[in-house]
C-alpha positions in Angstrom: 158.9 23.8 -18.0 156.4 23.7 -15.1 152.4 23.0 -16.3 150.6 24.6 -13.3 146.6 24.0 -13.3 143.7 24.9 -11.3 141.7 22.4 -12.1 138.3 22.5 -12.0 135.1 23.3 -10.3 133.9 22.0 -6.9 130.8 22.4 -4.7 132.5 22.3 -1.1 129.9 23.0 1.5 127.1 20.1 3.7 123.9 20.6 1.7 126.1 20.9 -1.9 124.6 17.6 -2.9 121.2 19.8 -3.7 123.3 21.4 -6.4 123.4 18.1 -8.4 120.7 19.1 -11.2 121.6 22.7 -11.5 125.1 21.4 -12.2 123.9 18.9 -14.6 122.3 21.9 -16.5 124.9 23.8 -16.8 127.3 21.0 -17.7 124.5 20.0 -20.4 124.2 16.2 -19.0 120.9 15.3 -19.7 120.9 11.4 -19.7 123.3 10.2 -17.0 125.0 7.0 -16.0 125.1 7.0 -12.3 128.1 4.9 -11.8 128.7 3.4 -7.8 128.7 0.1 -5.6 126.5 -1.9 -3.9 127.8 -0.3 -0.3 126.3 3.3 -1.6 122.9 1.4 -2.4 123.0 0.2 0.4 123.9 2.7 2.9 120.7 5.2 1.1 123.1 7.6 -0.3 122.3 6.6 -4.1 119.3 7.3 -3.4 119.6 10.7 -2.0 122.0 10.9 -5.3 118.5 10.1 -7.3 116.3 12.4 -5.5 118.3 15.7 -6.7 117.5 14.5 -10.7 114.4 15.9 -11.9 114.1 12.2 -13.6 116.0 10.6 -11.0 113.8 7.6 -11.5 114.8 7.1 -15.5 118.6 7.1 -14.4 120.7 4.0 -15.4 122.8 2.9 -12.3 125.7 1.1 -12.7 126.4 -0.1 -9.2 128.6 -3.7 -9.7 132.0 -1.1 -9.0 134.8 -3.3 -7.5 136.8 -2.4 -4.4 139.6 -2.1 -7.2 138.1 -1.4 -9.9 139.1 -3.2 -13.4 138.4 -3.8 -17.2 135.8 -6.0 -16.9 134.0 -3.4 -14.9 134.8 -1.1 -17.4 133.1 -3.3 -20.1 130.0 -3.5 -18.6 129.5 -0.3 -17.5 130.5 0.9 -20.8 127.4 -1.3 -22.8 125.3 0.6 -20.2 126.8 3.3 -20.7 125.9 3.0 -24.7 122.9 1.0 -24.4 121.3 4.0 -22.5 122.6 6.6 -25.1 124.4 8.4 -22.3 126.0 11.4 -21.9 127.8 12.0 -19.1 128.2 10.2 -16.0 127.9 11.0 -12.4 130.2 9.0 -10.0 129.5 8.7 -6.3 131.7 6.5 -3.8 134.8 6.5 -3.2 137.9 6.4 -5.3 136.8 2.8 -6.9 133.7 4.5 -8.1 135.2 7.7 -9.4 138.1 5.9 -11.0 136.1 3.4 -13.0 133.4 6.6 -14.2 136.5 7.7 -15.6 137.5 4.2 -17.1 133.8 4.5 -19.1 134.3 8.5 -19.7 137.1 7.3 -22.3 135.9 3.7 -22.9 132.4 4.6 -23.7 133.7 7.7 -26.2 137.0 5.9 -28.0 137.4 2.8 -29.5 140.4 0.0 -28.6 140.4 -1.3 -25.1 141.3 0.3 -22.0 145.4 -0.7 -22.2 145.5 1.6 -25.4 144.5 4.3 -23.4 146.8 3.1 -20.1 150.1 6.0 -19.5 152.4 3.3 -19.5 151.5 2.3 -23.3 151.3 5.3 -24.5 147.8 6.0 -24.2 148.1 10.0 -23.1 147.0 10.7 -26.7 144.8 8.7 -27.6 142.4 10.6 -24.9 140.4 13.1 -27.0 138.0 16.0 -26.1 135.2 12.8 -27.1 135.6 12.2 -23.4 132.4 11.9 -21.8 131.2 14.6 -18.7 131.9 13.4 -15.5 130.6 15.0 -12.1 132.3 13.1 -9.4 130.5 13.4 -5.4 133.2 11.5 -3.1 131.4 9.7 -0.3 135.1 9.0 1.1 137.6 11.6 2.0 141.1 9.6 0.7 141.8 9.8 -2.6 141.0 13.0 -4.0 140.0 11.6 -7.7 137.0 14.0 -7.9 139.5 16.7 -8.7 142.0 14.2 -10.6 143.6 13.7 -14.2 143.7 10.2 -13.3 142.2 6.7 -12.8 143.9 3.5 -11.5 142.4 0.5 -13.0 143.4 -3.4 -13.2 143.8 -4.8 -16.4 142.9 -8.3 -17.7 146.6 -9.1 -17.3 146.6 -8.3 -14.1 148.7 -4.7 -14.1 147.3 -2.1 -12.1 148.0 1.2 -14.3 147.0 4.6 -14.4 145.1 6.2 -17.3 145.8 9.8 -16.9 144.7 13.1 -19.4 143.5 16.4 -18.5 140.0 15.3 -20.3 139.6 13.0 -17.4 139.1 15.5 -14.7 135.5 15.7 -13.3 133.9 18.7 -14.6 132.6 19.5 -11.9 133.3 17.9 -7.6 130.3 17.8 -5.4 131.9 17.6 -2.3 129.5 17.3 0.7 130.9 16.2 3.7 127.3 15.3 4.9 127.3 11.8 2.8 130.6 11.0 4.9 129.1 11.3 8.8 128.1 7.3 8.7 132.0 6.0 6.9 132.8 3.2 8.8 136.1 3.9 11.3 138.2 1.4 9.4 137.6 3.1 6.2 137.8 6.5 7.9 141.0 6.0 8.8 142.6 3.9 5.7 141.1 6.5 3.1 142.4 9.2 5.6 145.9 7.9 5.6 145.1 7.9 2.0 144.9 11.2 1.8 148.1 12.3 3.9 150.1 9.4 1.8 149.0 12.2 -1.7 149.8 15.2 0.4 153.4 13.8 1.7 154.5 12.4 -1.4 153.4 15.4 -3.8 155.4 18.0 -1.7 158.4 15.5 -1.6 158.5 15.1 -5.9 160.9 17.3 -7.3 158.7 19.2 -10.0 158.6 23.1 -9.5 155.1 23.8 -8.4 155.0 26.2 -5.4 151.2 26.5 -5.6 151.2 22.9 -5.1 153.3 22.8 -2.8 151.3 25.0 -0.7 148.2 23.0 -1.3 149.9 20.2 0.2 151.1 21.4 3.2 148.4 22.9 4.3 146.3 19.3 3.4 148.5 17.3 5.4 148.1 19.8 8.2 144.2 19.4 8.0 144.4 16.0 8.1 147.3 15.1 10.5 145.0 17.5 12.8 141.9 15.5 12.4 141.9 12.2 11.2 141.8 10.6 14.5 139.0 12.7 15.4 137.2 11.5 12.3 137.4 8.0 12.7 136.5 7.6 16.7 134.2 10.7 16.9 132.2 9.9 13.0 129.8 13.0 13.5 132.3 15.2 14.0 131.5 17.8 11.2 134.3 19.8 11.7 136.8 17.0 11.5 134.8 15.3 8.6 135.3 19.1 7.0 138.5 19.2 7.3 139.1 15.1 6.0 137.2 16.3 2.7 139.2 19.0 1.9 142.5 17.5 2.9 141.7 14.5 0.5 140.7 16.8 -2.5 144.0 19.3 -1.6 146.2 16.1 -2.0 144.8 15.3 -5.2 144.9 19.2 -6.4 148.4 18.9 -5.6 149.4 15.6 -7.0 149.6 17.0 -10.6 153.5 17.2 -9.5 153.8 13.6 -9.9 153.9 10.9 -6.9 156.6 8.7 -6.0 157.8 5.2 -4.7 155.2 4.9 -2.4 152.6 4.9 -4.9 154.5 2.9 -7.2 154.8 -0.1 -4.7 151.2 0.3 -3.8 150.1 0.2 -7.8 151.6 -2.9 -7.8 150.9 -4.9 -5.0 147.5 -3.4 -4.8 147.5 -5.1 -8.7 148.8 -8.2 -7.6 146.4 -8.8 -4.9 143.6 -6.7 -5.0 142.0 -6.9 -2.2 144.6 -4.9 0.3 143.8 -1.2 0.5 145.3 1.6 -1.3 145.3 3.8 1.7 146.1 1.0 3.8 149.5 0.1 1.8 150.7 3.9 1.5 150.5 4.1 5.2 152.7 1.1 5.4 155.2 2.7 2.6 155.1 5.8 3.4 157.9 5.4 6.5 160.9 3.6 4.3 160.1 6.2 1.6 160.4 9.1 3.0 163.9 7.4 5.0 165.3 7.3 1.2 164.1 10.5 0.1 165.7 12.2 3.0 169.3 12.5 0.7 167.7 13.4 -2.2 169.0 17.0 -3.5 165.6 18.7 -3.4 164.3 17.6 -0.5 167.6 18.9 1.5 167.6 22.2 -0.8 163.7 23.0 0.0 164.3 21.6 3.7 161.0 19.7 2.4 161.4 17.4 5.8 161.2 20.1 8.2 158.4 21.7 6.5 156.7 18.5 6.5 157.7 18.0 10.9 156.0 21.4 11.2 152.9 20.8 9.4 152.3 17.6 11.4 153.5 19.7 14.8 156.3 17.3 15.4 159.8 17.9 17.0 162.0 17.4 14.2 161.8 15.1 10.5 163.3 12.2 12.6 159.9 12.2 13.8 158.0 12.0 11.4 158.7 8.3 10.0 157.5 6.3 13.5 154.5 9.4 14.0 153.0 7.7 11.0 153.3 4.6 11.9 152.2 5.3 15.3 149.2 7.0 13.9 148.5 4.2 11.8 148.4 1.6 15.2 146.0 4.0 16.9 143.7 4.2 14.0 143.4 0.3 14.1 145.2 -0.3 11.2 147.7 -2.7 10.3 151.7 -1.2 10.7 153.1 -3.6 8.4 153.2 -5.5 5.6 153.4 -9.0 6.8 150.3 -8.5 8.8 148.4 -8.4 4.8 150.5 -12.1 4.3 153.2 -10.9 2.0 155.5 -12.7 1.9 160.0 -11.9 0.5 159.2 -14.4 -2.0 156.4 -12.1 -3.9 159.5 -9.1 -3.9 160.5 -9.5 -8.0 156.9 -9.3 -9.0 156.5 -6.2 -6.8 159.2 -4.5 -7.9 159.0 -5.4 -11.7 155.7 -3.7 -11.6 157.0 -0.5 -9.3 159.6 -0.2 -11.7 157.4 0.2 -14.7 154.8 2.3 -12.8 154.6 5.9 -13.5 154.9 7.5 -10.0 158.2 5.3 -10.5 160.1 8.2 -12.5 158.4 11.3 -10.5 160.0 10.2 -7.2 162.4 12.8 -6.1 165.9 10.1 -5.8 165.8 7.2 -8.6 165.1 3.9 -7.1 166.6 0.8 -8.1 165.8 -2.9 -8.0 167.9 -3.1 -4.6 166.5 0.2 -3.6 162.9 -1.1 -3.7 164.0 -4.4 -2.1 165.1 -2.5 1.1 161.9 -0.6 1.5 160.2 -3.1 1.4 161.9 -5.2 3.9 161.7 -2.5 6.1 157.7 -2.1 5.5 157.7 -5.6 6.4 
């Protein structure tokens, strides 16, 4: 049976941040928690964030959000989150940001700690209505979670998991491309690669979702068209347009499921935390999409030469060493040994891959060997 949702409500336009208290309204969010990182207080934008509130200046900020964001986080934010007698929560940033909001939607509403609530231990039920509002304004465009079921967060024993539920979708995405004209280039291009890692693997998983599908496509063709013109010309507004709404179209479309390449990033993202999400899908994505090539879906839907056309490519031999050619002309690294991993951290990887759950929506099985080989040849 195919579940096929559309999804929530987004604000896409520059100036949509000025919709920020009319949205609380109408949400009924009257005391926020402003959840964020120390990089958005510092670049101004929190405080544009503040100016919108008619009691901008009574907002508790939680801005202590990790680059990968994890219980402990979680913790503190939550006791804010209470302390304040809360009721919602606005995230701004990037994925980290968004993700851990989430993280405190359920934390700060249920009781038990966040691994009760993680997919991989059952926690899809345990996530009630109780959820707490969330209005998510992406200062990145990569990984789409202002229009997600999902958070990935890092536990105290280390696994990075996902906590997924239809309550955790942001009531409502502010999406203003404005707050994303000053992104660094490096980031630019990693949470851009981001994006076209969601839009890729979506259309390859084998669930029956045509609308998604769709969605996909055409968000890999926005951002294949522009993400180089993003990161070298930042004040582009048409190509920062077009990264926004490719990075929201992936993560429309990702209710499908995923795949291997997010199941390898989960877990060496979790294992060292400090390499990029983006950055390590970019890597994947090449070796992935080599094995998926035989799978019975991807032949039957010709999924490969859909995906050569969207990216204006010759043919799907193409389309492995375009995205690694892309990555090197974005500046970013081709390869994992470039991050220092090493064959010897290969069981660790894999054991978490395997237990991850993009692991089961990829559309060919992988086993232990499989996974070994990909990443050899990500190396």
């Amino acid at each position: 049976m195919a579940l096929i949702n559309y999804i929530t409500q987004v604000q896409f336009d520059f100036g949509a941040l000025a919709l920020l208290q009319q949205e609380c309204d109408r949400i009924g969010i009257r005391k926020p928690l402003i959840v964020t990182d120390m990089g958005i207080r510092n670049a101004g934008i929190l405080d544009k964030v503040v100016a919108q509130l008619k009691d901008g200046a009574q907002v508790a900020v939680f801005d202590q959000t990790p680059p990968n964001p994890n219980e402990n986080a979680v913790r503190a934010a939550v006791k804010m989150f209470r302390d304040g007698a809360c009721d919602g929560i606005i995230a701004v940033g990037g994925g980290s940001s968004i993700d851990l909001a989430k993280g405190v939607a359920v934390c700060g509403t249920h009781e038990g700690p966040l691994k009760s609530f993680a997919l991989i231990e059952g926690g899809l039920a345990n996530i009630t209505a109780k959820t707490a509002p969330v209005i998510a304004i992406p200062t990145t465009a990569g990984t789409g979670s202002e229009v997600g079921r999902g958070a990935i967060l890092i536990l105290d024993d280390g696994r990075k998991v996902g906590v997924l539920s239809p309550y955790l979708v942001p009531r409502l995405a502010i999406c203003d491309p404005e707050l994303t004209l000053n992104l660094p280039a490096m980031m630019t291009a990693a949470t851009g690669m981001d994006a076209i890692a969601h839009c890729l693997e979506t259309f390859m998983a084998p669930s029956f979702n045509p609308p998604a599908d769709g969605i996909a496509l055409d968000g890999l063709w926005r951002a294949w068209a522009h993400i180089e013109r993003a990161t070298k010309e930042p004040h582009d507004r048409e190509a920062r347009l077009n990264m926004m709404s490719a990075s929201m179209q992936g993560a429309m479309a990702f209710q499908k499921g995923l795949g291997c390449v997010h199941s390898l990033s989960h877990s060496l993202g979790g294992i060292n935390p400090r390499l990029h999400h983006g950055t390590l899908n970019a890597i994947f994505l090449p070796a992935i999409i080599e094995f998926n090539k035989d799978s019975e879906s991807v032949i039957k839907e010709k999924k490969l030469a859909r995906i050569a056309h969207a990216m204006g490519l010759a043919g799907e031999a193409d389309i492995g060493p375009a995205i690694k050619d892309m990555s090197k002309r974005l500046g970013l690294p081709t390869g994992l040994a470039e991050l220092g991993v090493t064959e010897d951290m290969y069981p660790k990887i894999i054991q978490g891959a395997l237990a991850d759950h993009s692991h089961k929506t990829n559309p060919r099985v992988a086993s232990e060997d499989d996974y070994a080989r990909m990443l050899t040849q990500s190396m």
